[in-house]
Phi, psi and omega in degrees: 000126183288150185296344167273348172271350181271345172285327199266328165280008178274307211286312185282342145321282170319230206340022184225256214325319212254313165304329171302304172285332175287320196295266209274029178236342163278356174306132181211133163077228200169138174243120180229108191238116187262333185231049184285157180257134190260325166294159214351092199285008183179152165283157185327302168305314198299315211226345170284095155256058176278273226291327189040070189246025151047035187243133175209133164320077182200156178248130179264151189243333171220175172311165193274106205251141166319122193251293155212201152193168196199153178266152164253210164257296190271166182308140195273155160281128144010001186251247156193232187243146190235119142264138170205153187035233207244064216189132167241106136267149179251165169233148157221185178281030201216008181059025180262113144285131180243110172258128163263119154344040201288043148293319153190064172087324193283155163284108180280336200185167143209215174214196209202100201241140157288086187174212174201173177217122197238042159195172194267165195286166173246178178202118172228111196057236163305323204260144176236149190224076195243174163227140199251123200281115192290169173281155198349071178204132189273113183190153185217156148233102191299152151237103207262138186246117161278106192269006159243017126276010185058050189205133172270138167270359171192155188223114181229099200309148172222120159303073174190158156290155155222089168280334162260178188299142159264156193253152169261068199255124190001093189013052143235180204237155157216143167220131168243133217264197191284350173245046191050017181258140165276130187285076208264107183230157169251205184276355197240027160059036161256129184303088161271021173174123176243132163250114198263118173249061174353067168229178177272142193227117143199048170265153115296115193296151159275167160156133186311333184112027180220298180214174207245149183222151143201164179228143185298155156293340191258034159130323192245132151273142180253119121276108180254155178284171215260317224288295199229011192095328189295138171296123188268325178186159179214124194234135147258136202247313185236176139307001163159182182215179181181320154284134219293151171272157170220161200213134174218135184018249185248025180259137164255155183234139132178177210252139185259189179306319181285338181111027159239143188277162171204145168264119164237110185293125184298325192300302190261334172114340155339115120041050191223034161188158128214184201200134187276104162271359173075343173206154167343131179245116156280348243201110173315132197281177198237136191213135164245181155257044179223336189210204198242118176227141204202180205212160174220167212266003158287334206071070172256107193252135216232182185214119145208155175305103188308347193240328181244353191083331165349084180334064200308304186178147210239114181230137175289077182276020186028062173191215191231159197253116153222039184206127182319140198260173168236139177278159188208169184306337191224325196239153157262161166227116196254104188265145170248150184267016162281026175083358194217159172247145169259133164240148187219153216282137195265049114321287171253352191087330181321155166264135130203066177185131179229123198248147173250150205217169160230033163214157184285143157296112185237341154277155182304124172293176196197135178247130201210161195004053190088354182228147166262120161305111161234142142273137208217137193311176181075345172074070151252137161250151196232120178260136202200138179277130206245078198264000000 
């Protein structure tokens, strides 16, 4: 090795070493939890962020009644919430993980990173798994936490961004960064494979338990196998993407830059409908099992028949739609960042219930032991009973 790579590997050791100690010496305070129930640790919807099909078997029998609400620290992000046993975290942009009671509200604990976090945390058993973006540095650190000793137990430095979600899959971790490389970990936040396809990423991926799907800004979808990384195929479909992927059987869904939705057969990356909403789609579509359901950034909120593209119904909610609505069996329940969340009947699209805020709505809701999560900027959580 010539003495100028042994300078620069010298320089880049240090700068991790240095960066590492700035990252985690803002770490302050601790979540400490001794008597989470490990059976069922969390509902399906809530902590499977494979599939994002933003669906949960459940019915409102009356309007959504107020439950409690709590603060985080920094402004919440586009994503939504990891429940487990009677426990809510929030993650935010202000580099706070926040755990909640959610029963009522209080705060068990949280923790304080210099940096921000822009997806939700995962939780497996004992370990909690986020990753935290430095402040203006292209650089990261996943971090897995034992919230039942109150400790991290492992740190693992990254030259990379994370804007979007990490997956969680038969105990690896995937990630994909903003600069398209995709990421492969085990649980103990050691890299077993990283892959670079130079491209822009702030779409979120998806994947069947098979294979990892995500998509470019200019445009293209990728499927790599899970296993090793290898590329199965890259199809150009749009001018860009910015929205999350969602997976049905063997269709992937989502929406582009121009305001078009699309069905894509996951094998091969085909075509195999779309449909024009005319404005930007940011915001992963919501799927049951008939139809589609997504918002475009006028707030135009559409219902289609998930198999033919077939228009179900269009309702206007007059304000901007960028964020996944959550589905229930009779109602969508949808936030706009015009302050307010609608729920509206998925049949028809009718409203009925308009909950109002005094900050834009910024998270997917979540349903989780009878009650719905929603999130609102400034890092407010809203808890509302589902009667």
């Amino acid at each position: 090795m010539s003495m100028l790579n042994k300078t620069i590997l010298s320089y880049l050791k240090l700068h991790l070493f240095v960066l590492a100690i700035y990252l985690f010496a803002g770490c302050t305070n601790q979540i400490l939890i001794r008597d989470a129930n490990l059976n069922g640790l969390t509902d399906k919807r809530a902590n499977d962020n494979i599939k994002y099909s933003f669906y949960s078997n459940q019915n409102i029998k009356n309007e959504l009644s107020y439950n409690w609400d709590a603060s985080t620290y920094g402004s919440l992000s586009n994503t939504t919430f990891t429940t487990f046993d009677k426990y809510l975290i929030a993650t935010d942009l202000g580099g706070r993980v926040t755990c909640f009671n959610i029963e009522n509200g209080k705060k068990i604990g949280d923790l304080k990173y210099k940096g921000e976090i822009s997806h939700k945390a995962i939780v497996d058993k004992f370990k909690i798994f986020f990753i935290v973006n430095n402040y203006n540095e292209i650089s990261s650190t996943l971090v897995v936490y034992d919230y039942k000793t109150g400790k991290e137990v492992i740190t693992t430095e990254l030259f990379d961004n994370f804007s979007t979600e990490i997956l969680f899959v038969n105990d690896y971790i995937y990630a994909v960064s903003d600069l398209g490389v995709v990421y492969k970990f085990n649980k103990n936040a050691w890299i077993l494979w990283e892959k670079e396809f130079d491209v822009e990423v702030s779409s979120n991926p998806t994947t069947d338990g098979k294979n990892l799907f995500f998509a470019s800004s200019d445009g293209n979808i990728f499927s790599i196998d899970l296993k090793d990384g290898k590329l199965n195929y890259k199809k150009n479909i749009s001018s860009g993407f910015q929205s999350g992927i969602s997976i049905s059987s063997n269709n992937l869904y989502i929406g582009d830059n121009d305001g078009t939705m699309f069905s894509i057969d996951k094998n091969n990356g085909s075509i195999q409908w779309s449909f024009e909403s005319n404005t930007k789609i940011v915001h992963s579509p919501a799927l049951d099992g008939n139809s589609i359901f997504f918002g475009n950034l006028d707030g135009d909120i559409f219902s289609l028949n998930k198999f033919s593209s077939k228009l179900n119904w269009i309702s206007n909610s007059k304000g901007l739609v960028n964020t996944a609505p959550l589905v229930l069996n009779n109602c969508i329940i949808q936030p706009n960042l015009n302050k307010h969340v609608d729920v509206l009947n998925k049949e028809t699209g009718e409203l009925i219930q308009n909950i109002k805020f005094d900050g834009r709505c910024r998270t997917t809701p979540i349903f989780y032991k009878g009650d719905i999560f929603l999130g609102v900027d400034k890092g407010e959580v809203f808890s509302y009973k589902l009667n």
